[in-house]
N, C-alpha and C positions, 0 to 999 in steps of 0.2 A: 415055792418058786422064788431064787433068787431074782430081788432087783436091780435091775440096769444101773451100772454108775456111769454116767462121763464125764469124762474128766476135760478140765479147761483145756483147749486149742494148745502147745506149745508155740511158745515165739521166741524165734532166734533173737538178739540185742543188737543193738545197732550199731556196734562197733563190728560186731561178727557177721553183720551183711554188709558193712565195708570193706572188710577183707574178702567178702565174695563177691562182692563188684571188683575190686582188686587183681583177683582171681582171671576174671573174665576180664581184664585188661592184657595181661599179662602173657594169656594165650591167643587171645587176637590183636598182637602189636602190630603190625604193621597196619592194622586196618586203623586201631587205637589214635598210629603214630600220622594217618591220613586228617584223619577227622582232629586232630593237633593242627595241623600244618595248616587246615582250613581257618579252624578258628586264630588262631597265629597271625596269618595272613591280616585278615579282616579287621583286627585290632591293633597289628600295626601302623593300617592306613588310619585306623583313628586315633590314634596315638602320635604318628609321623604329623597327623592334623593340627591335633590339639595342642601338643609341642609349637608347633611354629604358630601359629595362633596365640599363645599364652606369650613365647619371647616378643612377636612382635607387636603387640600389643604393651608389653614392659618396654622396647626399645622406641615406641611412641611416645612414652609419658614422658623416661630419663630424656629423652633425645629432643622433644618439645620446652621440656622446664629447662635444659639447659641451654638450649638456642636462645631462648628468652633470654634470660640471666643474660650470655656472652651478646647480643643485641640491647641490653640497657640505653648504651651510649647511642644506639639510633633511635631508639623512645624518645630520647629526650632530648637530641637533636630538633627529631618531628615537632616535640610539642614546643621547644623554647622558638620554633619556626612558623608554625601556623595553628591557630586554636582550634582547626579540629570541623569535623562535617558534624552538622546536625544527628543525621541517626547516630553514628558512632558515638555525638555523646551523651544521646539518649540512652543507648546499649552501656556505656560507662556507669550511668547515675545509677543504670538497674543492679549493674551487679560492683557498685561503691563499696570497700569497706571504709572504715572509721576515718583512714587518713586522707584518700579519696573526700568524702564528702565532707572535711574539713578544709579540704582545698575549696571543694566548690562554693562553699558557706564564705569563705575570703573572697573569692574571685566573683561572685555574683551577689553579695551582699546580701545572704538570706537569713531570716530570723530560725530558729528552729525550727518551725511550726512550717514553715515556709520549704525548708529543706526534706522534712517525710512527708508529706505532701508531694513533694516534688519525685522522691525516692519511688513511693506508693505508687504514683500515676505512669514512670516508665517502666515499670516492672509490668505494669500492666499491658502498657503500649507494646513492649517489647514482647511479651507474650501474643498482643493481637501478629504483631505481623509474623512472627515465626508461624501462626496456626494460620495464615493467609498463603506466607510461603510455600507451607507445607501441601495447599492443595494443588491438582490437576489444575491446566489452564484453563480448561472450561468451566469449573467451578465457581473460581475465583476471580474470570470475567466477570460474569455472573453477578459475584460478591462488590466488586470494585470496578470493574470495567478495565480498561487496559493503563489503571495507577499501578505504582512499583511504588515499596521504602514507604518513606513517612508520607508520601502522597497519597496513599491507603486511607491512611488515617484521617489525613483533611479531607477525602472525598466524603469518609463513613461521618466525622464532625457534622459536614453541612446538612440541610435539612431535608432536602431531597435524597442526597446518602445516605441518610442514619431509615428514612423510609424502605425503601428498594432494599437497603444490606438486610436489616430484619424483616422483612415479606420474604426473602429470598429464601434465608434460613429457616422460618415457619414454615415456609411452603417445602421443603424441600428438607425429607427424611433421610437421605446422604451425608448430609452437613449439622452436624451436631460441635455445639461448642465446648472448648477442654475447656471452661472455666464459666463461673457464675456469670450472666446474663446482667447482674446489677450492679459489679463489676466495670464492663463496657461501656455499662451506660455513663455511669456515674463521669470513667474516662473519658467522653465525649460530651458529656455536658461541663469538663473543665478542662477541656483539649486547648481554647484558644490562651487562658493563664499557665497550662503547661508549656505552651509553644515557646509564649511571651517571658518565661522564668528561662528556657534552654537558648534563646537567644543573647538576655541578661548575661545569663553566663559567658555563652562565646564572645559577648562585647567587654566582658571581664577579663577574657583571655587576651583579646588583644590589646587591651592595655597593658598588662602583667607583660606580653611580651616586648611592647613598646621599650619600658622601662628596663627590661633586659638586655636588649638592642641597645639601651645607651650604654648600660653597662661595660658590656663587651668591646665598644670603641669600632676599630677598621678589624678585628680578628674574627674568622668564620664562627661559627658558632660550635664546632668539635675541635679548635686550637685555643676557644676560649674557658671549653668544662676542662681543660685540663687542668687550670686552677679551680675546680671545683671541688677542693677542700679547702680553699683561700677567700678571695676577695669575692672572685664572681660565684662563689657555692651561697655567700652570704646575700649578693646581691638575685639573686634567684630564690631565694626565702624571702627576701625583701620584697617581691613583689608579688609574692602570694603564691606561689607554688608550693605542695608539698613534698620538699628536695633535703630529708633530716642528713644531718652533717655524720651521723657517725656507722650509717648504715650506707643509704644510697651515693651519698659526695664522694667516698673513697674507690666504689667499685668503679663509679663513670669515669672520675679523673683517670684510674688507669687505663680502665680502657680507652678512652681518647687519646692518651699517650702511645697505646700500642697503633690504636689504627691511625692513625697521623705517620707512625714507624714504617708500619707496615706499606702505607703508600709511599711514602719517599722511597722505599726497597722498590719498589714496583716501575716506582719513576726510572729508576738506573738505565731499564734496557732502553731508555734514548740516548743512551753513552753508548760507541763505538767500541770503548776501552770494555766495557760489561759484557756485552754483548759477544764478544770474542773471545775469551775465557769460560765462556756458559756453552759458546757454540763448541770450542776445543775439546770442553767438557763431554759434551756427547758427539762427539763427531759431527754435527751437521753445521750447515754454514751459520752464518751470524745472522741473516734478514730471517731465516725459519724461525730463532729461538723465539721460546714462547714463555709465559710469565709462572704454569708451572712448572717450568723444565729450572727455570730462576730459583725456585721454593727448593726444589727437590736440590740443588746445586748447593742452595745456600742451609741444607739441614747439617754440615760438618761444620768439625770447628774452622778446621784447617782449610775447607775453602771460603769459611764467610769471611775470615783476613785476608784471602786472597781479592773477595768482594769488597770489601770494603777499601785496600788498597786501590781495585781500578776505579771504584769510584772518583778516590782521592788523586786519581790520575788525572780525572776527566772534569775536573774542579767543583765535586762535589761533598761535604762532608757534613757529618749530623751531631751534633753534639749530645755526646753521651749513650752514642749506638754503638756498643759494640760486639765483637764477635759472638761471644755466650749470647747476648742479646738475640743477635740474629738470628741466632741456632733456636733459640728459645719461642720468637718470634714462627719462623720454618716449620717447629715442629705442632705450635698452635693452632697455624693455619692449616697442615695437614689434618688434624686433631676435626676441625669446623668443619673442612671438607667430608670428613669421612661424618660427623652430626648431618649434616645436609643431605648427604643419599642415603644415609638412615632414611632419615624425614620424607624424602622425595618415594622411598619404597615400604613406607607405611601410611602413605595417606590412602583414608577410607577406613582402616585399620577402625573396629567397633561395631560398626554395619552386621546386620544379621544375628542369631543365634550362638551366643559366645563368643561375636565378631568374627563367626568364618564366613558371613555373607549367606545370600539364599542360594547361589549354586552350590557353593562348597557343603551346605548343610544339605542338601536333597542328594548331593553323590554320596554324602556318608550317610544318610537313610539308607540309600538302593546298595551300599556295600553291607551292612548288615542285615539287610535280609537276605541278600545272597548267602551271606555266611549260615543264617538260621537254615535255610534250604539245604544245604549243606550238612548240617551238621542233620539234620533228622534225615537223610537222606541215606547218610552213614552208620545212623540207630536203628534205621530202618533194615540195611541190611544187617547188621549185626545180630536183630532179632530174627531176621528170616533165618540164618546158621546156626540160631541157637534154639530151633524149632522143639528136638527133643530134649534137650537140657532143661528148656522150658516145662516140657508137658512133665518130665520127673519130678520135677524140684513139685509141678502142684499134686502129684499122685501121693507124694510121699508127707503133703499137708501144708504146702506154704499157701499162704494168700493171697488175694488181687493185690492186693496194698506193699505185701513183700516184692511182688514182684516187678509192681510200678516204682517203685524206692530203691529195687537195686540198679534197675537199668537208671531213673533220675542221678543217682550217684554217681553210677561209671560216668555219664554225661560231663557232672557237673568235677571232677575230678580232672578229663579232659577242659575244661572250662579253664580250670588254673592253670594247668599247664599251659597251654595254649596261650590265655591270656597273660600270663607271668612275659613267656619266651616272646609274642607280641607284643606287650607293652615296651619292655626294655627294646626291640628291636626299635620299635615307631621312635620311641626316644633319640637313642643312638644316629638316628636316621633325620631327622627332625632336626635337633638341634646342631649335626653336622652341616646341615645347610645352613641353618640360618649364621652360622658363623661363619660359615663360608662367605655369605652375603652380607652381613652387617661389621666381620672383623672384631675391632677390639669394644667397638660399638654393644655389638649384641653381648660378647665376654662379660662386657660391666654390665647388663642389665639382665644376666641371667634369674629368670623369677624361677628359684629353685622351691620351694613350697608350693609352687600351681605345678612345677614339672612332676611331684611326688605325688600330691593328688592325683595332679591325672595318670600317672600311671596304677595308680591305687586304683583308680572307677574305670579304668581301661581295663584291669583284672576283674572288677566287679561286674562289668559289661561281659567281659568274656565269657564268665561263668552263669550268667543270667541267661545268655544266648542259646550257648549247650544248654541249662535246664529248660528252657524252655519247648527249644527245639525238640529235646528229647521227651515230649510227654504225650505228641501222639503214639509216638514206637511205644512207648511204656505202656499205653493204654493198649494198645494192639494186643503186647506180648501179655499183660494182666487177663486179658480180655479169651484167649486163647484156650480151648478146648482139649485137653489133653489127649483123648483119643485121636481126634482131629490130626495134632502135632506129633505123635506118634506113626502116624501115616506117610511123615512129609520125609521124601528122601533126600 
């Protein structure tokens, strides 16, 4: 009696069951071209998300670092005018770098030792109150009673505060400290030489400004940094400020020059002779005209000589303002204007999960499950039509695993597509608004490496969703009794 051979299982290659997932695309397209559209859908809106989440989040940084920058000359207005509130320069010394706390070291006569010391203990401080800040009110009554600011601090210093704050915090397993314990303490057992060092300070400043004030003579103090690359840039190092002559002195003296410019342009419409050439300008009477109808008037060449004539009518004239100037000046302040509503519709901008906030992130949770429902909804039927194709393909020797691998395929196959034609959609759609809304604003801070990521993990999501979606069908259709599926009409 011969004996029985068998022979090992054949297995198709997996390239050759992607051409039969392929296959089974190709004959059921419109259902295919359905279950695309689904997931399409669903990764545009995250993609249309993450687009404008990513630009404005970029149009926050550019449009904050440059408001600063072109605000210089009111910094330091501010400071050569008053030394400054307590917390704010508490919050300064925390976050000092090198030229900072060489100011402070001039202005408050500190030894080194005396200066990180003083460095160490607001960091600290500045630390307590943000994690004070940060809690609910009834917490933080609780913690402090009804103090706000550095008065937190002097309640927790005194001896009955520093009691009741840590009873409160022992007692109370909600309230847990972002920072060592020995730390705090330490900060409150040298709370009163810290207070005593940031006053030093601010009594340093107003000396410093004293001495600037003479300087400057009868001239405001933004007609006087205009020589600050001159006598009074000199006379502001001279009394202890850190104002370096070949960085900081040239950017404020011009800017002092412009905005000095720019106000004498502003001053005109109390000229008759202004005011009636701006109104001609746009049709409306002269008492209407408004000061940016002025801007927008004076951004050509041709009519800021006309502006500048009626000034000169009206016996007004600026020495050394002229037409190009004007235009120059016009098209700056359009420039600030358009930083400024940037700035005004990106605030909050970071908050949340990738900085799309907690609603934004819970609607694109409930859009991708939808989509996932969706898509197994569409494998779903797909496997009920392919009842007998199914039960053949196992009569004739394929596997569970063949069979959950071809249908994961076609899924995730659907995945690219889908996520490809979504992703570039949400893009396309996304970044159409936000430039719509930030202008030449958003154009310069296009973060094009986060917009190719994300449409790269927008695809990656895509095709995740399909295979996922697709593995209870897959399991179904593996799962499936041939004679059973044979039956099925």
């Amino acid at each position: 009696m011969k004996p029985i051979v068998i022979s090992d299982q054949p297995r198709l290659g997996f390239w050759r069951t992607v051409w039969i997932a392929v296959d089974g695309i190709r004959y059921r397209l419109f259902r295919a071209m359905v279950t695309v559209a689904v997931i399409a859908v669903a990764v545009a809106f995250l993609m249309n998300i993450l687009s404008e989440s990513f630009i404005k989040r970029s149009v926050a940084l550019r449009t904050r670092d440059r408001i600063a920058r072109e605000r210089l000359v009111h910094e330091w207005v501010a400071r050569l005018t008053s030394p400054g509130e307590f917390e704010a320069t508490l919050r300064e010394i925390a976050g000092a770098d090198e030229r900072a706390e060489a100011e402070a070291v001039r202005l408050g006569g500190f030894a080194p030792a005396e200066m990180e010391e003083l460095r160490d203990a607001a960091r600290m401080a500045v630390r307590t109150m943000d994690f004070l800040n940060g809690l609910n009110y009834a917490r933080r009554r609780r913690l402090v009673h009804a103090t706000t600011g550095v008065d937190m601090l002097d309640w927790i210093a005194t001896a009955e505060g520093r009691r009741s704050f840590f009873e409160v915090v022992d007692r109370t397993t909600a309230i847990r400290l972002p920072f060592p314990r020995p730390g705090l303490e330490r900060l409150l057992d040298d709370w009163t030489t810290t207070r005593a060092r940031i006053e030093r300070l601010l009594e340093g400043r107003r000396e410093a400004i004293e001495r600037v004030s003479a300087a400057r003579g009868r001239r405001t103090v933004l007609e006087a940094l205009v020589d600050a690359r001159g006598e009074f840039g000199e006379a502001i190092r001279e009394a202890g400020f850190a104002f370096p002559a070949d960085t900081v002195a040239p950017i404020v003296a011009d800017q002092a020059r412009r905005e000095l410019d720019i106000r004498w342009i502003e001053r005109l419409l109390d000229l008759r002779s202004v005011r009636q050439i701006v109104a001609q300008h746009f049709d409306t009477l002269p008492a209407d005209v408004t000061i940016l109808q002025l801007w927008r008037f004076a951004g050509a060449w041709d009519r800021a000589v006309r502006l500048l004539e009626a000034a000169r009518v009206g016996g007004e004239k600026r020495e050394g303002l002229t037409p190009d100037r004007v235009v120059e000046l016009a098209t700056h302040r359009r420039n600030t204007a358009a930083l400024e509503r940037a700035d005004r519709l990106t605030i909050g901008i970071g908050s949340g999960w990738m900085g799309l906030g907690e609603r934004m992130s819970w609607l694109l949770l409930v859009s991708m499950l939808v989509c996932a429902i969706g898509i197994s909804n569409a494998m779903l039927m797909t496997v009920t039509e392919r009842f007998r194709e199914i039960a053949t393909l196992k009569c004739l020797g394929a596997l569970d695993s063949f069979i959950m691998l071809m249908f994961v395929l076609e899924s995730c196959m659907l995945g690219v597509v889908g996520g490809l034609t979504g992703g570039l959609l949400g893009l396309l759609i996304g970044t159409a608004r936000m430039l719509a809304a930030f202008g030449r604003v958003g154009a310069s801070a296009l973060p094009w490496l986060d917009l190719g990521i994300g449409v790269g993990a927008a695809i990656v999501i895509g095709v995740l969703l399909a295979a996922i979606a697709a593995v209870y069908p897959s399991f179904r259709a593996a799962r499936l009794a041939p004679m059973e599926a044979m039956r099925v009409e």
